[in-house]
Structure formats: structure tokens, C-alpha cells
C-alpha positions in Angstrom: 0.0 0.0 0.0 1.3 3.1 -0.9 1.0 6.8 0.9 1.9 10.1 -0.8 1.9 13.1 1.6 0.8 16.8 0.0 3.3 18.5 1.8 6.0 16.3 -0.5 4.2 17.6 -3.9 3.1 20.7 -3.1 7.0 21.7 -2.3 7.4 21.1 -6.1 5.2 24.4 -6.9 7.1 27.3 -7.4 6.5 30.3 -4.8 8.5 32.0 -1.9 9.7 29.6 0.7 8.0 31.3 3.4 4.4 31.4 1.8 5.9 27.7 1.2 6.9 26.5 4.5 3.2 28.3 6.1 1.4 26.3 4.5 3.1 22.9 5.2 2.8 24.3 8.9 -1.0 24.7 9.0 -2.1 21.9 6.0 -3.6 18.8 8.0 -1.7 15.8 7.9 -3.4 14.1 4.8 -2.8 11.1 3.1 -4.1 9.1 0.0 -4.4 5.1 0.5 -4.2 3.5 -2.7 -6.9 0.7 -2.8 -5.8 -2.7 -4.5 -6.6 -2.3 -8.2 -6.4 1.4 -8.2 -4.4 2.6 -11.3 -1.2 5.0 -11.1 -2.9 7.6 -13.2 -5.9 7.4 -10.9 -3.9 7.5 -8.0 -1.9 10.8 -9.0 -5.0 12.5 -10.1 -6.3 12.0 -7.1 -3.4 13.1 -4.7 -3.5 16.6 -7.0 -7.4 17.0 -6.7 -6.8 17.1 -3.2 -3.9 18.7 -3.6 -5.8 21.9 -4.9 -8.7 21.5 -3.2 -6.5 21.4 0.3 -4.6 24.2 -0.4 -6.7 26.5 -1.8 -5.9 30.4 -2.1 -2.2 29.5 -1.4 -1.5 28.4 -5.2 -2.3 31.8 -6.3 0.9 32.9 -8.1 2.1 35.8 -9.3 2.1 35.1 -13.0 5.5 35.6 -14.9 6.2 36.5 -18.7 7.7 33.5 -21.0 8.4 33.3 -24.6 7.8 29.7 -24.5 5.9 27.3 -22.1 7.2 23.0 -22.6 4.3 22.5 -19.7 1.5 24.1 -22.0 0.4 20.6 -22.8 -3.2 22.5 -24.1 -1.9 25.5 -26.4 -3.8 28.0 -24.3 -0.5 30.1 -24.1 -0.6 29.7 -19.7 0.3 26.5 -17.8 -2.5 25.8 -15.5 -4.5 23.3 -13.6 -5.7 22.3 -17.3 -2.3 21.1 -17.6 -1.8 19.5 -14.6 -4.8 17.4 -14.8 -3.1 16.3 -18.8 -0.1 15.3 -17.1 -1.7 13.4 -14.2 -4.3 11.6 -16.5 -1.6 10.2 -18.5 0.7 9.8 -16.0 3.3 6.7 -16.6 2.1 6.2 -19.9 5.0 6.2 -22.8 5.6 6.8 -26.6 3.5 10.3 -25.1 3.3 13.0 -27.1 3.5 16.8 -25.5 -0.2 17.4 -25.9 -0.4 13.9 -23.4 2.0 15.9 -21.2 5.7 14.9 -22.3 6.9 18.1 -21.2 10.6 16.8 -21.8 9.8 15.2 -24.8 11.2 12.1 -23.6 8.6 10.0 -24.5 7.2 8.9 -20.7 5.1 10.9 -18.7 6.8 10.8 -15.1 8.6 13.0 -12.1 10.4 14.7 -14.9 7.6 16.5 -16.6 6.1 17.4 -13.0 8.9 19.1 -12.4 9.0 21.4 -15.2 5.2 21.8 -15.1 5.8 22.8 -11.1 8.6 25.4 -12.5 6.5 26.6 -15.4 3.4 26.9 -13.2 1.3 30.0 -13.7 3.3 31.4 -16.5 2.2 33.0 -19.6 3.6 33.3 -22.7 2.9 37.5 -23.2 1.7 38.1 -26.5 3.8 39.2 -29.6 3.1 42.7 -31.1 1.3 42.5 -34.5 1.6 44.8 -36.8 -0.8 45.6 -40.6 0.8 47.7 -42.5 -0.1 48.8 -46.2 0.2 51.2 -48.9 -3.1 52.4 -50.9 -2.5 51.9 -54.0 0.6 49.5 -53.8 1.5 50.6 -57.8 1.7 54.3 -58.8 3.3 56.0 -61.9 6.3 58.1 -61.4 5.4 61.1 -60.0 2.4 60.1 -58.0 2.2 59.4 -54.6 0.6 56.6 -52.0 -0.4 56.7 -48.2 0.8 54.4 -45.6 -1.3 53.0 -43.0 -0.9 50.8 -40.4 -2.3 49.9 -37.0 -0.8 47.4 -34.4 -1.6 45.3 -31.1 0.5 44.9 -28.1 2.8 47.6 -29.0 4.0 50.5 -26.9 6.4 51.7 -30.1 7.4 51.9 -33.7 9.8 52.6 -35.4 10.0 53.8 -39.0 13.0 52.7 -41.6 13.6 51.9 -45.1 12.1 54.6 -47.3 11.4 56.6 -44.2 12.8 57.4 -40.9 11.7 58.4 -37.1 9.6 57.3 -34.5 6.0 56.5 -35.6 2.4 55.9 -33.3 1.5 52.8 -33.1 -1.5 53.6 -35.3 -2.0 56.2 -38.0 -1.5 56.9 -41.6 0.4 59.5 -44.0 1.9 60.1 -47.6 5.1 59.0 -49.3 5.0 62.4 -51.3 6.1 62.3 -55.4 7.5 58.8 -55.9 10.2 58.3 -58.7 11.5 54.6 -57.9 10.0 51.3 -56.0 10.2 52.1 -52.5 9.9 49.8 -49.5 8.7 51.0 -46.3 9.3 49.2 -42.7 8.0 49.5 -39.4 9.1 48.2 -36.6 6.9 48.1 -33.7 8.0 46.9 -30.0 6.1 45.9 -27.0 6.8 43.6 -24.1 6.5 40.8 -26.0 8.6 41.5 -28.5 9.3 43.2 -32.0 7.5 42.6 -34.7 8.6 44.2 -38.2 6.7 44.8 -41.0 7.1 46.1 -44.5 5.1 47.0 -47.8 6.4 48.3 -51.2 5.0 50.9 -53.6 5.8 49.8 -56.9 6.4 52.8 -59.3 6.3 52.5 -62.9 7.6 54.7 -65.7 10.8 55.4 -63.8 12.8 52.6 -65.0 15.2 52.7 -62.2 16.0 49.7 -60.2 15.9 50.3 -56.6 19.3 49.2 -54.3 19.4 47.8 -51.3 21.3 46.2 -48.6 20.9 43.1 -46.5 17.0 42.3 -45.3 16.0 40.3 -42.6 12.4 39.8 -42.4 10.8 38.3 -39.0 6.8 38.0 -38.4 6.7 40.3 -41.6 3.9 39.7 -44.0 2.1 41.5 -47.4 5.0 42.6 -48.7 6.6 42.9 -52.4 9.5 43.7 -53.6 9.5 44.5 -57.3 13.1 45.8 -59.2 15.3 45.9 -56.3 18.9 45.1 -56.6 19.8 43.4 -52.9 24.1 43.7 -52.3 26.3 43.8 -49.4 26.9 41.0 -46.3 24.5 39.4 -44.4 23.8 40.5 -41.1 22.7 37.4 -39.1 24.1 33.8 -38.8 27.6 34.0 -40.9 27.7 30.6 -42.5 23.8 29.6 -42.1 22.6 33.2 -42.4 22.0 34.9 -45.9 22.1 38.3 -47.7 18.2 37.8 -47.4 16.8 36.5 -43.8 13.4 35.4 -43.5 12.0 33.9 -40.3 9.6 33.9 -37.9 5.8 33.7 -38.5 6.1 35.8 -42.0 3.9 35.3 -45.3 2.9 36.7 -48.2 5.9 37.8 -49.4 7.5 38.5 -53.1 10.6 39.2 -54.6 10.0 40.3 -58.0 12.6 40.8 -61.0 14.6 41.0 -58.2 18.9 40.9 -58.1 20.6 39.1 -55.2 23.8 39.8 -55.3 27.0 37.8 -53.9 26.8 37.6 -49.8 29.6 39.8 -49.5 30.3 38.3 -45.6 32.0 35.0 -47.1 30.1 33.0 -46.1 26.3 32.9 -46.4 23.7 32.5 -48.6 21.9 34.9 -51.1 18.9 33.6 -49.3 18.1 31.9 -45.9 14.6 30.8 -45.0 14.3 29.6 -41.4 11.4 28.1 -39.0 11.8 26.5 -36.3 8.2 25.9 -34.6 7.0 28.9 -36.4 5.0 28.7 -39.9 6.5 31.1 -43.1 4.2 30.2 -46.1 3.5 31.8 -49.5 6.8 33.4 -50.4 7.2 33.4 -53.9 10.8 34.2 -56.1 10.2 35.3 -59.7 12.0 36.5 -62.5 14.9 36.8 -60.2 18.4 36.4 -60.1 21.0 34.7 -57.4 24.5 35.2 -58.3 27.4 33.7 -57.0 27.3 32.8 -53.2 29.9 31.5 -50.6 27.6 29.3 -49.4 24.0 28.2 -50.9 21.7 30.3 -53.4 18.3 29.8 -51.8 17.7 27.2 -48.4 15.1 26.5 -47.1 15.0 25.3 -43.5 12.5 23.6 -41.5 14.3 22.8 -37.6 10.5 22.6 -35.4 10.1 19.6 -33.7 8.9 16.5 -35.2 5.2 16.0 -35.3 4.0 19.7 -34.1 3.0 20.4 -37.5 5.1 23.6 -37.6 7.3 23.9 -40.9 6.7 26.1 -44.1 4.7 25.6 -47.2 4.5 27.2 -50.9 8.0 28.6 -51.0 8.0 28.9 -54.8 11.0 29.5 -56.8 9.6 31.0 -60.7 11.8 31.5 -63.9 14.7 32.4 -61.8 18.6 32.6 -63.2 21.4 30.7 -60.2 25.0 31.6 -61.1 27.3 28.3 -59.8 27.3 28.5 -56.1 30.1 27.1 -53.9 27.2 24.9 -52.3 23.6 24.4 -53.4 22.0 26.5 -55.9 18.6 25.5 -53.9 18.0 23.5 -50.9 14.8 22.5 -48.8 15.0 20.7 -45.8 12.5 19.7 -43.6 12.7 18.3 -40.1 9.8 18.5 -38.2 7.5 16.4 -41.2 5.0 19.2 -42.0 6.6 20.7 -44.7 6.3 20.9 -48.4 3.6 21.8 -51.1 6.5 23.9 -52.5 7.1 24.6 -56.7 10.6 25.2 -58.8 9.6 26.0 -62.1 11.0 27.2 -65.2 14.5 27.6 -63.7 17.9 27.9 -65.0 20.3 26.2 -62.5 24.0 26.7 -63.5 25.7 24.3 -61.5 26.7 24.5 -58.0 29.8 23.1 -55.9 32.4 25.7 -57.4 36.1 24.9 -55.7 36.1 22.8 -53.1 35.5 25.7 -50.0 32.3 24.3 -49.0 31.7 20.8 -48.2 27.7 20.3 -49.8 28.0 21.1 -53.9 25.2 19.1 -55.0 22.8 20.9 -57.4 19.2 20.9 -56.4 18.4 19.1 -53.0 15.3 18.2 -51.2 15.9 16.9 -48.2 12.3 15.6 -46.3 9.5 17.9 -47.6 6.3 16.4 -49.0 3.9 17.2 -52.0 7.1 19.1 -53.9 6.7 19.7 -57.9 9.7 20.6 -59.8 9.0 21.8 -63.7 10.5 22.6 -66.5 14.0 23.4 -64.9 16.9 23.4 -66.1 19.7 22.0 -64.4 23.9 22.2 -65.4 26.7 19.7 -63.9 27.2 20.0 -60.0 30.6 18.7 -58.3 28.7 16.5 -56.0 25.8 15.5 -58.3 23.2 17.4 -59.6 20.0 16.1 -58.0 20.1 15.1 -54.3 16.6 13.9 -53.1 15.8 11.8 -50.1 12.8 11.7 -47.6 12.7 10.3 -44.2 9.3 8.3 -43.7 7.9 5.3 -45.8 4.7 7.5 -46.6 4.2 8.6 -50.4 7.2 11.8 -50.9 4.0 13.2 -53.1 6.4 14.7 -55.3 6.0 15.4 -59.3 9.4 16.0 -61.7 8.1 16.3 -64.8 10.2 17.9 -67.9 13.2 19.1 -66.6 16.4 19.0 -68.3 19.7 17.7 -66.2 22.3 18.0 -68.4 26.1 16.9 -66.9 27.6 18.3 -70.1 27.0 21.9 -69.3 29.8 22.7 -67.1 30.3 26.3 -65.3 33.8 27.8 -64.9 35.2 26.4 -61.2 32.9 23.2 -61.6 34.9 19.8 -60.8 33.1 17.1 -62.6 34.0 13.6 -61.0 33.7 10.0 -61.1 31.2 10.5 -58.0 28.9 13.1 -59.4 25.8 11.3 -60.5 23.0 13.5 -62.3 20.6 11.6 -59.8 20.6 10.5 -56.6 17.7 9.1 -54.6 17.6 7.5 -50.8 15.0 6.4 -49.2 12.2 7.4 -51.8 8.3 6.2 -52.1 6.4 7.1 -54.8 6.7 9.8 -56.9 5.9 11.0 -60.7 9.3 11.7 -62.7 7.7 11.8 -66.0 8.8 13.8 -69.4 12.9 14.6 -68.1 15.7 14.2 -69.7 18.7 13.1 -68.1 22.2 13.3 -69.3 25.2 11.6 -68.2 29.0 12.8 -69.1 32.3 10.6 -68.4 33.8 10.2 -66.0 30.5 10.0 -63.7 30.0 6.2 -62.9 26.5 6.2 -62.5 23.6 7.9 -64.3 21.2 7.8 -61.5 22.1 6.5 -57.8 18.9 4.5 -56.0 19.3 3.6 -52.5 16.7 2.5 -50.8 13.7 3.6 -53.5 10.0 2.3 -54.2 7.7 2.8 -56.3 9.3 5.7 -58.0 7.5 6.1 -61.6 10.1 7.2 -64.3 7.9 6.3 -67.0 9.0 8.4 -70.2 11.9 10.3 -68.7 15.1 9.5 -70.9 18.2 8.5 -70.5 21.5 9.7 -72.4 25.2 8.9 -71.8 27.5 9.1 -75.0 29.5 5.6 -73.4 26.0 3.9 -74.0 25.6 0.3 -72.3 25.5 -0.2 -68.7 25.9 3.6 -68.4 22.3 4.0 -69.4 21.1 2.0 -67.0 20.2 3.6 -63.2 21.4 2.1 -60.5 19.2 0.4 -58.1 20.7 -0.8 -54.5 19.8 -1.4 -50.8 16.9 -3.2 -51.7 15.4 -1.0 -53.9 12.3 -2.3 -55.6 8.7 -1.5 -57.8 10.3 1.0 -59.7 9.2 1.5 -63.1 11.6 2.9 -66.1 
């Protein structure tokens, strides 16, 4: 028979030690017998029922501010009695999820995740500033002008910078004056939960003049396009995983338009980082643009939430766009949480990637875990590590569609090793999938013309195969028990 005293669990809630040692002083002695047959779960549920109903107006903490809460097993932003009653109702239970209360994600509910719910306890996460911002119209003709408004929530302050300057109210509205050129506006708006940034462009036409500008980091921004602007100078954030163009956060909506991106000027970033890690960024679109050299990666496309959340991105399109040879990836997706995808490249002109040997990843094209993916009507040059990387990490159908791109291992950009090793395809791990209407060409010395490891059900149905050696180099290459895949 066991016996679990309240003073023992109640010294795991957080509050001053004196409040804390009153009420041990003055609680009655009480104790829960557990009756034979009586579950764990029960039991616990139990000892915290009386727990609260014992102690009463003593548990009434001072809340505190958090910017994230591993004991909110409901999503209601505060950790609560709600989530103490999760946790005890699924209390020794494993393979848990955190909505079951795996606070640690450790995959049991035990001691653990008490803890940090008793550390956590009366928190709340204080809300982030939001911020609408637009311009009315968003096109003008040289000459003309447009008026800003925006309003925000949980802000004390903005900030104004881009094509304008100063402190701003958090609400209100006013006029660019005479526009000659594309001009994007920012505001920046602050509160005690944070900054949020947000941006819109006036597009002028008739002016013919391409706008410059500097690095951009984009967080939580949203509606925003940028039409004719010529992006050059060094990133600002990350170094090596950080790009000339930042976007992260919650941020949507967002276009880059006949845009320039010129060489990451800090050594070692991308032209373009796109980062979220339990956030969602969705619906940004590059078109007509183009990505010149980069010490790292052209555009990548990172997904670091944790698995089974359902954070990630989705629709990060890449239109008609021009990649100079990259010292690593001309594009990259990754995905690690398993929610993200739904993502098009079409009509691009890929000039090979993995110039020199300064950084270690020169594949082409890679798509690393993302679902639902389409990739149309690119075209795609020699890469010194191969020029299609693709794997997925689940048995589940990838969902993806490849249908008439070119790959072509005979187009080779100045600074491009091609090598024994550098396959036009490779494929791990792959289920299903359309690759229909492509044409795939090998060039000596490359051993292989396509690399399958671990592949099913892959339909290559009327894709083509070309390597002037002919014979076995025709053939792809199907290993690690590769199997149902049709050519």
C-alpha cells in the first residue's frame, strides 16, 4: 500500500519559501491510501485533486512572462490546472506525445515532466506585437504618390526605416510624397513581448530605375513585395547559415519580384536563408529573379520545429529564376519536423553549384524531407557533388512530381569539378513519386547515371536517359533493396 503526503508535492510548486513552509505548517496531515486495483494515473489524479482543493488560495501565483511554455500541454499560451490534470491523467504512460503531457519530450510521462510543469506553473507566454501595414495603391506611376497606413496590437512603439525614418504611433497613416522609384517602407513596432517588423512596397512605374538595397532580414513580416530591387552587401545574421536575405519567424505573403541578389559579401552565407523552427512562413514566392554567386547556398530552405508539431513552411516557390554556380547548393529544402512541403521550382535555369572545393555540400538541387514538392521545367547544369540530391525520411508517399526538366552533366560552369562521384541523380529512401517527361544526361567520368538507395515505387515512365558511353551507363542504378520502380 502506498502513501503520498501533499506537503512532498506541493514543495514542487514554485512560490516563496516562506508562503511555502506556512502552509506545510498549517495543511492537515493528509494522506491518499491507494486501494488494490487502483491505477497510477488514478492515484496521481487524485493526490493533485486534493492537492488543490486542500490548499486553496495558497496556489495563487504571481504570473510571470515566457516566450515559450514546454508545460502548455493545451496551447492555451498559460500552464494551469488544465495542464496538470493532462499530465496526471496520463501519467506513466509512454511513446507520449507533449499534448499527453511529455513536457521533456522524452517519451514517458513521469517525475520529470512534473517538475517542469511545477517550474513553469502560472506562466504565460505575453503576446507578440502585430503589426498591418499597407500602402493604398501599392502601384503608382512616377510622379504620384501613395499613403501608408498601419495599426498594431501589443505595442507601446514603432519605429520607421527603409524609405522613411523616425519614431512612428503605433497607429495612423500618412503620404510617401512624389515617388520616382520602388520604394519599400518598414516599421518596426515593439512591446513587451517582443518586436514585430513589418514592410510594404510601392511599386512605381515609368521610372525605370531599379531600386538598391542592402541586406533584409524579415521576421513575423507579412504582405509585402518587392519589385526591381537590386539586394548587395553582407549578411547581417548567422555567418555561415545566415543569408544576404533573412526570413523567419511567423512571415507570409511575401514576393521578390525581378529582383537581383547579389554575392553575400560576408564570405560565407547565402543569397537567401529561410528559417522556421516551430513557427509557420508560407507563401513566399521568387520570380523573374536572379542569385549570383554565393559562398555558401543560393536559396535554403530550413524547417528545424520539432517532429510531429505540424510547424514547418509551405508554398516557397521559386519561378523562372537565373542561379549563377554556387560554392554549395544553388537550392535547398529541408525539412525536419514532417510538416513541410507543397512547395514549386519551375522554369529555372540552374547553372551548376559546388564551385572549388570551399564548402563541403556542392550538390545541385536538394530536397531533403519535404512532402507534395513539384519541380517543372528546370533546367539543371553539372554540380561537383551530383546534380539532384533527393531523399525523404518516412515510408509515406514523398508526393512529389518531376516532370520535364532537363539535367544536363555536359554543361559545365567555370570552377565546376566534374567527377567520377557526381551522379545527375541521386535518390535514398524514396516512395512514390511521378518523374515523367525529363531528360537526363550523363558525361564521363561520372560512374553512374542515376544513384537509387533504398527507393520504391518511384515512376520514371517516359523520362530519358542519355550517356555518349551507351551500355551499362544507361542504365540507373538500383541498391539497398530497392524495388517497384518502373523505367
Amino acid at each position: 500500500m502506498r502513501q503520498i503526503t501533499l506537503a512532498a508535492i506541493l514543495f514542487t510548486l514554485p512560490q516563496h519559501q516562506d508562503n511555502k513552509t506556512d502552509i506545510i505548517r498549517t495543511m492537515p496531515k493528509l494522506r491518499l491510501r491507494q486501494k488494490p486495483g487502483m491505477s497510477h494515473p488514478r492515484l496521481l489524479l487524485a493526490v493533485l485533486i486534493l492537492i488543490f482543493a486542500s490548499v486553496g488560495t495558497y496556489l495563487l501565483i504571481s504570473s510571470r512572462a515566457a516566450s515559450t511554455l514546454t508545460a502548455d500541454f493545451n496551447s492555451d499560451s498559460v500552464v494551469n490546472v488544465t495542464d496538470l490534470s493532462i499530465l496526471a491523467t496520463n501519467w506513466g504512460r509512454t511513446s507520449t506525445t507533449h499534448a499527453q503531457g511529455d513536457a521533456n519530450s522524452d517519451g514517458t510521462i513521469n517525475i520529470y515532466d512534473l517538475s517542469i510543469l511545477a517550474s513553469q506553473w502560472g506562466q504565460a507566454i505575453t503576446p507578440v506585437p502585430t503589426v498591418t501595414f499597407n500602402a493604398s495603391p501599392n502601384s503608382v506611376t512616377s510622379g504620384q504618390s501613395s499613403t501608408l497606413t498601419w495599426s498594431t496590437t501589443n505595442a507601446t512603439s514603432c519605429t520607421a526605416s527603409g524609405a522613411w525614418s523616425g519614431s512612428k504611433s503605433t497607429s495612423g497613416s500618412t503620404s510617401t510624397g512624389a515617388l520616382t522609384s520602388s520604394s519599400t517602407y518598414t516599421l518596426s513596432c515593439t512591446g513587451s513581448g517582443g518586436t514585430t517588423q513589418a514592410s510594404t512596397t510601392v511599386s512605381v512605374s515609368g521610372g525605370g530605375t531599379m531600386t538598391t538595397s542592402g541586406s533584409l532580414t524579415l521576421n513575423n513580416v507579412h504582405d509585402v513585395v518587392y519589385d526591381n530591387v537590386d539586394f548587395e552587401g553582407a549578411g547581417t545574421n548567422w555567418g555561415a547559415d545566415g543569408g544576404l536575405i533573412l526570413i523567419e519567424g511567423n512571415s507570409y505573403n511575401i514576393t521578390f519580384r525581378n529582383c537581383i541578389i547579389g554575392t553575400n559579401q560576408d564570405g560565407l552565407g547565402n543569397a537567401v536563408k529561410i528559417y522556421t523552427a516551430n513557427t509557420n512562413i508560407h507563401d513566399i514566392t521568387f520570380e523573374n529573379c536572379t542569385i549570383k554567386y554565393q559562398p555558401r547556398m543560393g536559396i535554403e530552405v530550413n524547417d528545424r520545429s520539432n517532429a510531429g508539431n505540424g510547424y514547418g513552411y509551405q508554398r516557397v516557390n521559386i519561378i523562372n529564376c537565373t542561379f549563377e554556380a554556387s560554392a554549395g547548393e544553388a537550392i535547398s529544402y529541408d525539412d525536419d519536423g514532417g510538416a513541410s512541403g507543397n512547395s514549386t521550382v519551375s522554369g529555372n535555369l540552374i547553372k551548376g553549384a559546388g564551385v572549388g572545393s570551399s564548402y563541403t555540400y556542392g550538390e545541385g538541387f536538394e530536397i531533403n524531407g519535404p512532402h507534395n514538392m513539384t519541380v517543372t521545367g528546370n533546367t539543371f547544369w553539372a554540380a561537383r557533388d551530383g546534380i539532384w540530391n533527393l531523399q525523404m525520411h518516412d515510408t509515406n508517399d514523398s508526393g512529389w512530381v518531376f516532370t520535364n526538366n532537363i539535367v544536363d552533366a555536359t554543361k559545365i560552369a567555370d570552377g565546376v569539378t566534374w567527377t567520377y562521384d557526381s551522379n545527375p541523380i541521386m535518390a535514398f529512401n524514396i516512395y512514390g513519386g511521378v518523374f515523367s517527361g525529363n531528360t537526363i544526361t550523363n558525361n564521363a567520368p561520372a560512374w553512374a547515371i542515376a544513384y537509387m538507395s533504398g527507393d520504391h515505387n518511384m515512376d520514371w515512365r517516359t523520362t530519358t536517359w542519355h550517356d555518349a558511353r551507351g551500355g551499362s551507363y544507361l542504365v540507373p542504378q538500383q541498391l539497398n533493396g530497392s524495388s517497384g520502380n518502373q523505367f
